[in-house]
C-alpha positions in Angstrom: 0.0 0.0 0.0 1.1 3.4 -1.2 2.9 5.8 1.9 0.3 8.4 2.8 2.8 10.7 3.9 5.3 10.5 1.1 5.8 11.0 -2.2 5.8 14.8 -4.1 2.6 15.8 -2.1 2.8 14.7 1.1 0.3 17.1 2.1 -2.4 15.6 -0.6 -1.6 11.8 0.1 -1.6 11.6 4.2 -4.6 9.3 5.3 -5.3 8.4 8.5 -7.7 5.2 7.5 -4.0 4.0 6.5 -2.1 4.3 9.8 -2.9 1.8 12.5 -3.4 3.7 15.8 -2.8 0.3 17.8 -3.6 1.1 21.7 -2.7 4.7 22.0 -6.1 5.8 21.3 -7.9 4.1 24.0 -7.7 6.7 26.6 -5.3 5.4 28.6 -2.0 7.2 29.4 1.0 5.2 27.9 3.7 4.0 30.5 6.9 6.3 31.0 8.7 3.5 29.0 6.4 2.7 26.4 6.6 5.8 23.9 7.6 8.8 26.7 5.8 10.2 29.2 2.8 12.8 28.2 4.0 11.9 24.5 1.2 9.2 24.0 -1.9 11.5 25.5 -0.4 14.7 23.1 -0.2 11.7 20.1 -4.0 11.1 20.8 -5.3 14.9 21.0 -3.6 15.9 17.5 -5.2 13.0 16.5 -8.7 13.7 17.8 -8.6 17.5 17.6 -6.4 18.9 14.7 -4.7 21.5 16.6 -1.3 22.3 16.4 1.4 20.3 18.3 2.7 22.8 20.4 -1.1 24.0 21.1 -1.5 20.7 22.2 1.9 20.5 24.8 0.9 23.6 25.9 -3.1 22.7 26.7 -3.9 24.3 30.2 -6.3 23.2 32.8 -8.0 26.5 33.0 -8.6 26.2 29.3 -10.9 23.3 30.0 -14.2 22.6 30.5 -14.6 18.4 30.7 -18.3 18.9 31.5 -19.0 20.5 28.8 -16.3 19.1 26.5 -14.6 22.1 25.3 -11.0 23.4 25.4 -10.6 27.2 24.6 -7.5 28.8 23.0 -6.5 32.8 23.7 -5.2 34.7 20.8 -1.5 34.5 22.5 -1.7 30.4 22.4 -2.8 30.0 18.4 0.0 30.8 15.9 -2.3 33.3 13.9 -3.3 34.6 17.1 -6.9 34.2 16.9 -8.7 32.5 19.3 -10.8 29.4 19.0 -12.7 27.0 20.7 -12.4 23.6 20.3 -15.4 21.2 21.0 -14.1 17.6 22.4 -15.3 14.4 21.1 -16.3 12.0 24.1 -12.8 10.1 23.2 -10.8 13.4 23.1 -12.6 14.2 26.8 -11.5 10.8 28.3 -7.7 12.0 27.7 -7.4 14.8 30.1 -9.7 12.6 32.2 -6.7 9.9 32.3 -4.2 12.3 33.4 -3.1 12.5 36.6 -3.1 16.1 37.3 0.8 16.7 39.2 1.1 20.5 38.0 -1.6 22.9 38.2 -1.6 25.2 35.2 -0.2 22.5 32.0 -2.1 19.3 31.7 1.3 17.9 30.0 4.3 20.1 32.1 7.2 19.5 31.7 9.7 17.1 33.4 11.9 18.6 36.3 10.6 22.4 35.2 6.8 22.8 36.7 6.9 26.6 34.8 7.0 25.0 32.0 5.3 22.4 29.5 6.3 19.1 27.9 8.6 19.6 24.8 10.2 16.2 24.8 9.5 15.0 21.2 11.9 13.2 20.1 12.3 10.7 22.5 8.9 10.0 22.1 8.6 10.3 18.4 11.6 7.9 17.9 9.7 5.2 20.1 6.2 6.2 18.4 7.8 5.4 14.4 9.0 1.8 15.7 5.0 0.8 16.1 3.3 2.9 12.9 3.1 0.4 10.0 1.0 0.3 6.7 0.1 -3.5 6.5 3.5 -4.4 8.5 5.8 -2.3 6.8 7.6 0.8 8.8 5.5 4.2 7.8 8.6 6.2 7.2 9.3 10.6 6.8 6.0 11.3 8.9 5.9 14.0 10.9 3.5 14.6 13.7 2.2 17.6 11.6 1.0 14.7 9.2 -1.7 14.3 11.6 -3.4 17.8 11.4 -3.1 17.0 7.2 -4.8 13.7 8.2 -7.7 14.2 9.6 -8.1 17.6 7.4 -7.9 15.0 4.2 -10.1 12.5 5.9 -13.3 15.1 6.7 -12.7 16.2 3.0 -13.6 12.6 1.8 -16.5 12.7 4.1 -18.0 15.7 2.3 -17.6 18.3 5.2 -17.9 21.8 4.0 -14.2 23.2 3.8 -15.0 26.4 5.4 -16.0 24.2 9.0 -12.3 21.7 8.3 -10.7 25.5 8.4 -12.4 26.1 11.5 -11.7 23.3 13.1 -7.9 24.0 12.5 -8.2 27.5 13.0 -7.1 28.2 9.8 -7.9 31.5 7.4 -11.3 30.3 5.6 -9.5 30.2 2.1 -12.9 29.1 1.1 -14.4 32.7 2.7 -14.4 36.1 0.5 -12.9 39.4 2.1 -16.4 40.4 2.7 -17.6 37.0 4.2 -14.9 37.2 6.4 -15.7 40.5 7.7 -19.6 39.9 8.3 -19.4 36.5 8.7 -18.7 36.2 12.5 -20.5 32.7 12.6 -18.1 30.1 14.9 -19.3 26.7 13.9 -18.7 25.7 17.2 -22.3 22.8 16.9 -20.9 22.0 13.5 -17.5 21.4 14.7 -19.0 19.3 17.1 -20.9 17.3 15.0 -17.6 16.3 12.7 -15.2 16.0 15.5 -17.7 13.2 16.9 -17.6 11.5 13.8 -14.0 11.5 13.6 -13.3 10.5 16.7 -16.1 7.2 15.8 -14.0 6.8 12.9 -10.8 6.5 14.9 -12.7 4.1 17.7 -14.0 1.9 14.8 -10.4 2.2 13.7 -9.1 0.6 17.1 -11.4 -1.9 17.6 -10.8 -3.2 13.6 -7.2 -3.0 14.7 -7.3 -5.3 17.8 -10.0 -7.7 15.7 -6.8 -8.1 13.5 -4.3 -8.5 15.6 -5.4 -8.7 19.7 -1.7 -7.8 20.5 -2.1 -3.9 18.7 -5.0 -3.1 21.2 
C-alpha cells in the first residue's frame, strides 16, 4: 500500500484510515517506558482534535471545561493569534480525564521544570515510528504535523464543507471572500462538534478493527 505521507505531495496523500493507531487511542496514558511520558496522550489529541502540536503541549487546565467538552485557545496560544474554541469528542474528553493532574496550570508540564510544559518529542517520536506500519511495513518521513493534514484529508472525503475543516484547525477560511470574512462572525462551534464526533467514531472503529486483526495492537 502506497505511503500516505510520502511521495511529491505529502500534504495531498496523508490518510489516517491507513495508519494503525494500535492502543494509544484508547484513553489510557501510555507508561513512562512505552513511547515517553505525556508523548502518548499529546499523540492522541492531535489526532482527535487537529490542533497544532505545540497548542496541544501547551493545553492548560483552566482552558478546559470536561463537563461541557470544550478546550478554549487565547489569541497568545494560536499561531495566527486568533482565538478558537475547540469542542471535544467523548474520546478526546476521556484523555485529560486519564491524566493525573501533578502540575496545576499544563495538563502535559514539563519534566523537572513545573513553569513550563512538555517539549520532549523526540524521544517519544523515535519510540512512536518503531509501532506505525501500513500492513506491517515501517510508515517512514511522517511528521507529527502529518496528523493535522490527516484528519483535514479525511473530513474532506467525508464531504464536510471546507469552510468548518478550516475552522476546526483555526485556519484562514480560504474558502471565505474578504467580505464573508468581515460579516461573517458565525463560529461553527455545533458543527465542529458534530464532525469531531464522527471523527473520533471513525478512529474508535479504527481501534477496535485493529485489535480484531491482531489482539496484540489493542
Amino acid at each position: 500500500m502506497e505511503n500516505p505521507v510520502s511521495g511529491p505531495d505529502r500534504q495531498a496523500q496523508a490518510s489516517g484510515e491507513r495508519c494503525r493507531t494500535g492502543g494509544y487511542m484508547d484513553g489510557r496514558e501510555p507508561e513512562p517506558g512505552d513511547i515517553g511520558y505525556s508523548f502518548g496522550s499529546i499523540v492522541k489529541l492531535l489526532m482527535l482534535t487537529g490542533q497544532r502540536r505545540t497548542e496541544v503541549a501547551a493545553m492548560r487546565w483552566s482552558e478546559l471545561n470536561l463537563e461541557a467538552g470544550t478546550w478554549e485557545l487565547s489569541s497568545d496560544r494560536t499561531k495566527n493569534e486568533e482565538p478558537t474554541l475547540i469542542p471535544l469528542s467523548t474520546l478526546a474528553v476521556s484523555v485529560p480525564q486519564s491524566v493525573p493532574k501533578t502540575n496545576d496550570t499544563f495538563v502535559f508540564p514539563a519534566r523537572g521544570n513545573e513553569r513550563s510544559h512538555f517539549s520532549g518529542y523526540a524521544k517519544g517520536k523515535k519510540a512512536l515510528d518503531g509501532k506505525v506500519n501500513i500492513d506491517g511495513v515501517a510508515l517512514e518521513n511522517w511528521t507529527l504535523h502529518d496528523l493535522r493534514r490527516t484528519l483535514a484529508t479525511n473530513l474532506g472525503r467525508r464531504q464536510v464543507l471546507p469552510h468548518v475543516i478550516e475552522h476546526i484547525l483555526n485556519y484562514k477560511a480560504a474558502s471565505l471572500t474578504h467580505i464573508g470574512e468581515i460579516y461573517n462572525l458565525y463560529t461553527y462551534v455545533k458543527e465542529k462538534r458534530e464532525v469531531l464526533q464522527m471523527w473520533s467514531n471513525h478512529i474508535e472503529w479504527l481501534i477496535k478493527q485493529a485489535a480484531e486483526m491482531d489482539p496484540l495492537a489493542a
